[in-house]
Structures are given as C-alpha cells and as structure tokens.
N, C-alpha and C positions, 0 to 999 in steps of 0.2 A: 094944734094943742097936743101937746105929750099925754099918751096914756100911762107911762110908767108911773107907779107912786112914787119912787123916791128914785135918786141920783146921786152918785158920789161927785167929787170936783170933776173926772173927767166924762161927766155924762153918763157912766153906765149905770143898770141894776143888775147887782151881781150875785151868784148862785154859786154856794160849793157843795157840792155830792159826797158826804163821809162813807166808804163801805170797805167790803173785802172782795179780795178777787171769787167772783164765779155766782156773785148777786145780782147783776145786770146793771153798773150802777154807769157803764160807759156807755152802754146803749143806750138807754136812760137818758145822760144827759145828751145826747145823740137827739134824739128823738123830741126831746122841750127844747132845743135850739133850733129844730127843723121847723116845731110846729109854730112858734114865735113868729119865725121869718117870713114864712109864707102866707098864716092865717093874718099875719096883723100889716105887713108892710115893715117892721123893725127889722134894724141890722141885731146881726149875733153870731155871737162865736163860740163854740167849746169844743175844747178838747180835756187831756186825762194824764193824770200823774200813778205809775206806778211804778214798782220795780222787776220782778221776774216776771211779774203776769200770773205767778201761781196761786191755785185756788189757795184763800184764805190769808193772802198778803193781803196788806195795807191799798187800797186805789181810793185815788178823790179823781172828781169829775168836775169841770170849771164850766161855768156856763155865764157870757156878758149878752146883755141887751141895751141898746142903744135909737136913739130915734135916728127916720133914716136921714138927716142931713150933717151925722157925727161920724168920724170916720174910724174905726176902729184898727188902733195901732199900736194897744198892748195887748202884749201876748201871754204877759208875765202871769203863774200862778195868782190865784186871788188870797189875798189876805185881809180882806177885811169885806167878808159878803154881806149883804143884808138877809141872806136866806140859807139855814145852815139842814141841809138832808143826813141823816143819820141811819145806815141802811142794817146797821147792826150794831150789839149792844155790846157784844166782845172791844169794841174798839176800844170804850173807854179804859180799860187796862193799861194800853199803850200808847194812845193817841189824844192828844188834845182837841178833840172835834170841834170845840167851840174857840177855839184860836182867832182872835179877831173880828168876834161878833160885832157890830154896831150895839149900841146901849137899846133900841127899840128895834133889834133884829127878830128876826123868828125862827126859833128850833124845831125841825119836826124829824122826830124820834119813830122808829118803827119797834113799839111794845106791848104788851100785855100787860105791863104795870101803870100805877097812876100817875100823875104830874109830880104829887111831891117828892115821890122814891126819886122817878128821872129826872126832877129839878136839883136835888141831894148830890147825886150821883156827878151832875154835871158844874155841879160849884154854880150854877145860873142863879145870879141876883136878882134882875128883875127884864123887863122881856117878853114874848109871847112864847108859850110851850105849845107845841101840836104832837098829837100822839095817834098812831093809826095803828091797828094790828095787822101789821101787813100780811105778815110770815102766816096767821091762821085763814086771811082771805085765800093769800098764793096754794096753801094747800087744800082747801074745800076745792078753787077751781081750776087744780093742776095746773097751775101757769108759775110764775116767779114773781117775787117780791117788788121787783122793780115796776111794773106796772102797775103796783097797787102803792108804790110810793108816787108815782107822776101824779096817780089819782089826786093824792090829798097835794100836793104841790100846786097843781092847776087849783083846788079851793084856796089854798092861799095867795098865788099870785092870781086875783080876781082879775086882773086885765085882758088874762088869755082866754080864750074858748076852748071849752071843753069838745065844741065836735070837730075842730081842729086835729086833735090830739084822737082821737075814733079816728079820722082818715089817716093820719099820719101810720097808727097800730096798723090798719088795715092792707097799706102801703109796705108796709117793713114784712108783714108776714105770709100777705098772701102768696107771692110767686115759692117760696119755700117750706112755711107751716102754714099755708091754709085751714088745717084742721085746728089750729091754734088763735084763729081772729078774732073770735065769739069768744072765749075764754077770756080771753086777755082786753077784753073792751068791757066784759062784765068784771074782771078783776079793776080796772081802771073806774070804772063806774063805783064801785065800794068805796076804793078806796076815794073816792071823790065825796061821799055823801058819809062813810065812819070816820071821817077824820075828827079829833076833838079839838078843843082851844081851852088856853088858861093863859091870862095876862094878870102879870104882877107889876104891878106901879111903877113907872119908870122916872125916880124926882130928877128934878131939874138939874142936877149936879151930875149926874149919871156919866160917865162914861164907858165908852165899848169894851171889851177883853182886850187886851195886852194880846196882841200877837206876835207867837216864839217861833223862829224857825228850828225844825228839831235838827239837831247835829245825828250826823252816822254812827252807828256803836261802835262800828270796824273801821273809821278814816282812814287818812294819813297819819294824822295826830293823835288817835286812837288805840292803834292797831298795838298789838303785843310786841313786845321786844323781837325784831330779828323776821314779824312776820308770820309767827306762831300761829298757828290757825287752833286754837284749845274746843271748837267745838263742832267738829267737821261733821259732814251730811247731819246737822242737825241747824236750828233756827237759833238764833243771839239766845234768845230765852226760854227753849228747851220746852216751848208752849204751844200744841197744835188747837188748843181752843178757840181761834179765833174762827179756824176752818169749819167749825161745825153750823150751819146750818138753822141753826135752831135746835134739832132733834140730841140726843144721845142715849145709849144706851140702861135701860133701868134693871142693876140687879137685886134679886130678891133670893137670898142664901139658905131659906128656908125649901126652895123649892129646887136649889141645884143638885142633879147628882153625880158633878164631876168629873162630864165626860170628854171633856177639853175640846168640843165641836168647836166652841168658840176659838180657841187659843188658834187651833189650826187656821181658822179664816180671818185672824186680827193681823194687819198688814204693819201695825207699831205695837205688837209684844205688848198692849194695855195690859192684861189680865195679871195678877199676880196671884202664887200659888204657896202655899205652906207643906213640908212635907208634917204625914201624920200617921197614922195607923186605922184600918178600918177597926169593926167590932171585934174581925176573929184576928186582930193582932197583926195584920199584915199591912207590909210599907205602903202609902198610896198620899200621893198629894190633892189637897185641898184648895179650889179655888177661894179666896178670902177676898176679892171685890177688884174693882179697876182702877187703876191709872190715872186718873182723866185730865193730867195735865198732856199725855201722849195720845188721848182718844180726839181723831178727828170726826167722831160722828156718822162713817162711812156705815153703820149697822146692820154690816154683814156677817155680826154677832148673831144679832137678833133672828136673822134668816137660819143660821145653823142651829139653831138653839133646839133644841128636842124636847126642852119643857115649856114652865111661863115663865122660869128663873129671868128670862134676860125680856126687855119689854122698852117698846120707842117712848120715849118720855119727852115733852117739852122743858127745856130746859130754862132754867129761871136762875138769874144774876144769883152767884153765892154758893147753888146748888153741887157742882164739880167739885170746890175748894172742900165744901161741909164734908163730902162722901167721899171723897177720893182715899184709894189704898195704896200709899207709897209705893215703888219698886228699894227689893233690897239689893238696888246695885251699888257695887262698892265706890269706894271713891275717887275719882277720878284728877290726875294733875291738870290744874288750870279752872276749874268747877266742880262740882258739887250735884246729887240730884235728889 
C-alpha cells in the first residue's frame, strides 16, 4: 500500500523549493530526496533551476516521490506541486511562487508575519498556509535557514521520518563541518515542532493556480533594438534586495557624525550624501539615509560605523521602500533610477 497522501496522473508527489541563491535551498532539496529514498524504500528525484548561481538570484529546487514500482521518466521542471517551500519573502516581488499550486496544496512560508498578511500577499484563496520563522531559528543557532525549513516540511509531509533526515544531516556534515551536526539537527528539530498551520476552505469548485511560465526580460524577442544592452553590470531591475538575507542596515540621523566610515566600506555606493555647511559656515556633506533598492545587506556598514547611527535591523516586507533615500543620479538613456 502506498504511503504517499496524494498523486498526480503520473504517480508522483511533488515538491517545488521557492528561494534565492546562497539560502541552501539546493542542498535542501538534496537532502529530502536522499532522505525519502532510503529511509522509506521510494523512488525520487531532484534537481535545481537556476541562472548564474549568484547569491540573491532567483533558484527553485524540484523534488518527485514515487512508489517504488513507478519508474521515474520525467524530468521536466514541476508545475503544478502539491507542496510549495518559500525560502524567502523578497521573491514575491518577482516571482510567482505559488504558480501552479493544486487547489488543497500547501504553502509553507519562512516569516515573522502572520497567515493573513502572507495569505494577502500571496493572492492564496483557499489552501493550507504553514509559517515557520526560520531566518530567527538559523540565527539563535548559527546554522542556515534551510535546515529549519526541511524541519517544518518533514511536519507536513507526515509520511517521512524525521530521524531519517538527523542521519541524513549528520551524513552531509560530518566528514567537513563536524562542528556543525548538533547545530543544525537542533535547527531542524525547531523547525519541525515551530512550524504553524492555517487551512482555509477549500469549496468543491476550487481549482489549483493557473500556472504561467515566466518569459526572459532580455530574450530573442525581448532584447533592445540592435542588441543594446541599456543596463550593463547591473540586474533587469536595478534591485539587490532580494540578496539580502533577512538583515539591513538601520540608520539613525540623530546619532550620525558624518564621517563617511560607512561610504568607504559600502561595495554599491548605498549611502547618499547632501552637500551643506557645518555651524562655523564651512563646506561639508551630509549623510541623509540609504539606498536600499542597491543595499545588499552585506553590513559592513554597520562594522565601520563609529557610533549606534547605523544598526542590524530585521527587515520586514515594505520596510526598504518606506525609508529608502533616492540616489540623485542623473538620468540615464534607456532607464531611469
């Protein structure tokens, strides 16, 4: 008798991993297709969609489960999973994460906010919402967010064993972070037991999301008259928030005295500066706040800093857009900033 809950026509139960590069979200899904195979006897497959590989691009992570008398012969990306991981909240900006959900799929979000915000946020009708704070477990126990998302993913897929997925950690890290097993079995264990639920009624008419395959901003079909590259060593949309981590920097203008420690250690020119005049009349610029569509979160601000002016902040949906301090760079043919 099959353990899987559910099955699409071709046998599987399928898993897509939403994150950015540099979250674990390949190893990840690495690692719940290993533990699958071997703990339970099920065939399974994953591998990983990305593009450059660079920290703070787009990656999804594919993962199929199959009983083992089904022979696993697609390869193709998933579009329509029953299990949608969500490793960070920047995506939604750009990315349709919920593409293809089944109508009684399950979302599981790694937040600090509650079901309604990330139900809002995600256009989700109805459906199971899971919410784990992964990013504050990963930092209590110095480990990464991706283990504290398996955590709540082994609660939702009840079929698997969780001390499967302990040997598996233990397996992947001993021969090279040893000092990192215990960390990251306690981080998996949280996130195993803080994961939360919220099911919203699924009526009988229900169907799954419409999934859209996204087109390239740069195609063939795309691309600028002749080839034009209008936005060179920069990203389509001039936006490194997606890179950030969780963390960014917090200024406090009350407490700055101006002494550009910061500007010197910021690796994307964030800071923006006003000229002005001290007391006795003399030229001198004035820092007046950040960037933070160009702040990757690297807060190496914050280390130079020589007061409390600049401070690590957990960063919360909206927060960047509210505070951000334009740059007054001019304007540019082909774009705008």
């Amino acid at each position: 008798m099959s353990i899987l809950p559910k099955k699409n026509e071709l046998g599987f139960f399928e898993i897509r991993l939403e994150s950015i590069g540099g979250l674990g979200a390949n190893l990840a899904g690495k690692m719940l297709a290993e533990a699958g195979v071997f703990s339970l006897g099920l065939k399974g497959s994953n591998f990983s969609s990305y593009g450059s590989e660079k920290k703070g691009s787009p990656v999804k992570s594919f993962v199929r489960f199959c009983d083992p008398d089904v022979e696993i012969r697609d390869h193709s990306p998933i579009e329509q999973p029953h299990i949608v991981g969500v490793f960070h909240e920047a995506l939604y900006k750009t990315v349709n994460v919920v593409s293809g959900l089944n109508a009684d799929g399950i979302v599981l979000v790694n937040t600090a906010r509650d079901f309604d915000d990330v139900r809002h946020d995600l256009q989700l009708e109805y459906g199971t919402l899971a919410i784990v704070d992964a990013l504050t477990i990963a930092v209590e126990e110095k480990t990464k967010v991706n283990t504290a998302m398996l955590g709540a993913l082994y609660r939702i897929c009840d079929f698997l064993d969780p001390e499967s997925m302990r040997d598996v950690i233990r397996k992947t890290f001993t021969k090279k972070y040893p000092h990192l097993v215990e960390p990251n079995i306690r981080t998996f264990d949280r996130g195993y037991n803080e994961v939360q639920f919220k099911t919203y009624d699924v009526p009988e008419s229900a169907e799954g999301k419409k999934f859209t395959r996204a087109l390239p901003q740069l195609g063939y079909m795309t691309q600028e008259i002749g080839g034009v590259i209008v936005s060179q060593a920069n990203s389509i949309f001039k936006d490194l928030g997606g890179s950030r981590q969780g963390f960014l920097p917090e200024f406090q203008q009350d407490k700055c005295i101006h002494c550009a420690a910061c500007d010197n250690v910021c690796p994307d020119f964030c800071f923006v500066w006003e000229d002005g005049e001290d007391k006795r009349g003399r030229k001198q610029m004035f820092l007046q706040g950040i960037d933070y569509q160009f702040c990757k979160g690297c807060l190496k601000c914050v280390e130079a800093c020589p007061t409390d002016a600049l401070g690590n902040l957990r960063e919360l949906i909206g927060y960047a857009d509210e505070h951000r301090v334009k740059q007054n760079f001019p304007y540019v043919s082909g774009g705008s900033y």
